[in-house]
Backbone as JSON, one array per atom type, in Angstrom:
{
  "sequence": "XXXXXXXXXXXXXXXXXXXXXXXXXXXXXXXXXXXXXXXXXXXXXXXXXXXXXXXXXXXXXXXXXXXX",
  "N": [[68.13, 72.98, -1.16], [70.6, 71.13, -1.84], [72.36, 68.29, 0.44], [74.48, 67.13, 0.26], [75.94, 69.81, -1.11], [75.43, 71.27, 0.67], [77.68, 70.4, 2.58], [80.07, 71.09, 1.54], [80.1, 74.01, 1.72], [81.38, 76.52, 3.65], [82.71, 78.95, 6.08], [82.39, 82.39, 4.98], [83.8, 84.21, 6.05], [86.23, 83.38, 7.91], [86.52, 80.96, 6.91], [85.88, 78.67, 8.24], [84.65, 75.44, 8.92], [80.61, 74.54, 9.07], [77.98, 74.43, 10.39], [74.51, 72.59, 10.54], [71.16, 73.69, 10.84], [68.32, 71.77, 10.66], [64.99, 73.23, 9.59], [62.99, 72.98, 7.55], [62.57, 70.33, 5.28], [62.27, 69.08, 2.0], [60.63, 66.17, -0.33], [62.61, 64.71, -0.63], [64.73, 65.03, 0.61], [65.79, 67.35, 0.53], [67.08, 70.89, 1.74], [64.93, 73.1, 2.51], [64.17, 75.2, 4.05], [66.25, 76.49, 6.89], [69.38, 77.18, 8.94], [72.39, 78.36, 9.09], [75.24, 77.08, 10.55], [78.23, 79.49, 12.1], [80.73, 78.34, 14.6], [83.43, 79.48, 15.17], [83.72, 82.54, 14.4], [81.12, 83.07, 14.93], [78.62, 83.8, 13.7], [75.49, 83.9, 11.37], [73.97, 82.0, 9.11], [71.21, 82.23, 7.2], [69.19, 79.51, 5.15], [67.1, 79.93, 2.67], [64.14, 79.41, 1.21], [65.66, 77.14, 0.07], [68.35, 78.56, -0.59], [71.22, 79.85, 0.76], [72.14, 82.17, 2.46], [74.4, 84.35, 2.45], [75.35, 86.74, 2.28], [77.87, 89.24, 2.86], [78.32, 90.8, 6.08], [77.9, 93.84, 5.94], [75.76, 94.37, 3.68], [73.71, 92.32, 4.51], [70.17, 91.74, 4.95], [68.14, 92.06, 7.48], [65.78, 91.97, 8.35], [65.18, 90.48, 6.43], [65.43, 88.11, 6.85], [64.55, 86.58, 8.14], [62.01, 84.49, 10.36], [58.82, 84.04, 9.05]],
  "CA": [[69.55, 72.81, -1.34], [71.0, 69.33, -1.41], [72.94, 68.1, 1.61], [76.03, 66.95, -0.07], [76.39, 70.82, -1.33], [75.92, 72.03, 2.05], [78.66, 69.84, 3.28], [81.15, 71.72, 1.1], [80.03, 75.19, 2.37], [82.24, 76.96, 4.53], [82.28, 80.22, 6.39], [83.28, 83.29, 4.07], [84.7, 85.34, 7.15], [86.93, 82.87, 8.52], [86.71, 79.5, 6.57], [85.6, 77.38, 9.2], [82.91, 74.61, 8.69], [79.27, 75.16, 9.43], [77.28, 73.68, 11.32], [73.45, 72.95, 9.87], [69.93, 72.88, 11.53], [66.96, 71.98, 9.26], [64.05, 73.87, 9.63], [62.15, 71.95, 6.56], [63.25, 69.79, 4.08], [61.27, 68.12, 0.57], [60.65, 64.78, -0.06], [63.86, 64.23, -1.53], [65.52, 65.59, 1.78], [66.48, 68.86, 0.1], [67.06, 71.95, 2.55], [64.16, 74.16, 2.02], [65.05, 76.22, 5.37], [67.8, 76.43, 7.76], [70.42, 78.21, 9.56], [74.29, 77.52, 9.21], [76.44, 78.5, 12.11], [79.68, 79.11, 12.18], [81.12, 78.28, 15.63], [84.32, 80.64, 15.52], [82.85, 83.61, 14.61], [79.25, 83.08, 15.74], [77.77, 83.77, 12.64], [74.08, 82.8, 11.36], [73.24, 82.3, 7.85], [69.58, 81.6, 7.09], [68.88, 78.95, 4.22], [65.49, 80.66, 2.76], [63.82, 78.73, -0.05], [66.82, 76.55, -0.7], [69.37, 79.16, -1.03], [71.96, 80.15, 2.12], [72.56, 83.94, 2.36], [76.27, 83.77, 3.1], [76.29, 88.01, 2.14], [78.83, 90.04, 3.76], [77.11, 91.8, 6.75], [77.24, 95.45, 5.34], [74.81, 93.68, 2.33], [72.62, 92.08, 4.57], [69.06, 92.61, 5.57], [68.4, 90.89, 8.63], [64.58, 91.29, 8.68], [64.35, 89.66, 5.62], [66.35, 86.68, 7.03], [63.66, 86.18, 9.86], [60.78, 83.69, 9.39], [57.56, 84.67, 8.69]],
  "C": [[69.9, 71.38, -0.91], [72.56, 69.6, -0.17], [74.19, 67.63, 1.22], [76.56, 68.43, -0.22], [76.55, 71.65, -0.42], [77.31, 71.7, 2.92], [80.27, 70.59, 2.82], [81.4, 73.53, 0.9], [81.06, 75.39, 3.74], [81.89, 78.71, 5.2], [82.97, 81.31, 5.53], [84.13, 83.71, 4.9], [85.98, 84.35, 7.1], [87.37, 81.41, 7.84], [86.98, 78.64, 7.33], [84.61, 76.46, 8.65], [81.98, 75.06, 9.25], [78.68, 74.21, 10.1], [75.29, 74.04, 10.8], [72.15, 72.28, 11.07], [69.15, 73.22, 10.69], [65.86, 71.83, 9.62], [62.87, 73.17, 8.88], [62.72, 71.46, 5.65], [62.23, 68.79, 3.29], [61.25, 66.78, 1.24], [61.89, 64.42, -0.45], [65.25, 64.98, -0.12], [66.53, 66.6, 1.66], [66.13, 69.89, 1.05], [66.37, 72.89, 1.89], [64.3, 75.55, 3.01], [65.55, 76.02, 6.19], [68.62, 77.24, 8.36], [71.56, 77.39, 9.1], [74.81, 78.05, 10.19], [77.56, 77.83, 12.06], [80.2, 79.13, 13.62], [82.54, 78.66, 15.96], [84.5, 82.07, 15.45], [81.56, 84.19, 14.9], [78.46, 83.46, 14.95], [76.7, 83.42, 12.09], [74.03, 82.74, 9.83], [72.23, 81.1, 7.17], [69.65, 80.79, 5.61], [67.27, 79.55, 4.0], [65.26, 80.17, 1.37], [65.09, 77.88, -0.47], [68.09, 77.45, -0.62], [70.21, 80.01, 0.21], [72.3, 82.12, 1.48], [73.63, 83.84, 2.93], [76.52, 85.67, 2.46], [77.29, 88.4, 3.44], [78.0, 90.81, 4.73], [76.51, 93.12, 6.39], [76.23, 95.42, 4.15], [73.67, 93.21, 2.89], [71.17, 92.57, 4.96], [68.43, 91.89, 6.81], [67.03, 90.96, 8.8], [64.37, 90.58, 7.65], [64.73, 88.6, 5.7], [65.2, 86.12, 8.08], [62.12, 85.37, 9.3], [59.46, 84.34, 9.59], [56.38, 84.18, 9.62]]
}
């Protein structure tokens, strides 16, 4: 996931900004894995292959958010 598109991520719950730590990223300094956190509802959501899991909690699966 490119880093400009993360910048215009937000939190679904609450629509706060996120806050990003990167786990690995390409040569092209694309987010291959990651967390986002939202720092008013304390929220985590895992970047996994590129792609942020931003489901609703009753949707998610939380071992499959966990690294390997």
């Amino acid at each position: 996931m490119k880093l400009n598109t993360i910048a215009k991520l937000c939190c679904p719950f609450d629509k706060q900004d996120l806050q990003l730590k990167t786990l690995a990223q390409d040569l092209d300094q694309n987010v291959i894995e990651g967390i986002l956190s939202c720092k008013t509802c304390l929220r985590n959501y895992p970047i996994i292959y590129g792609v942020p899991i931003m489901a609703p909690d009753e949707y998610r699966q939380i071992a499959l958010e966990q690294p390997r």
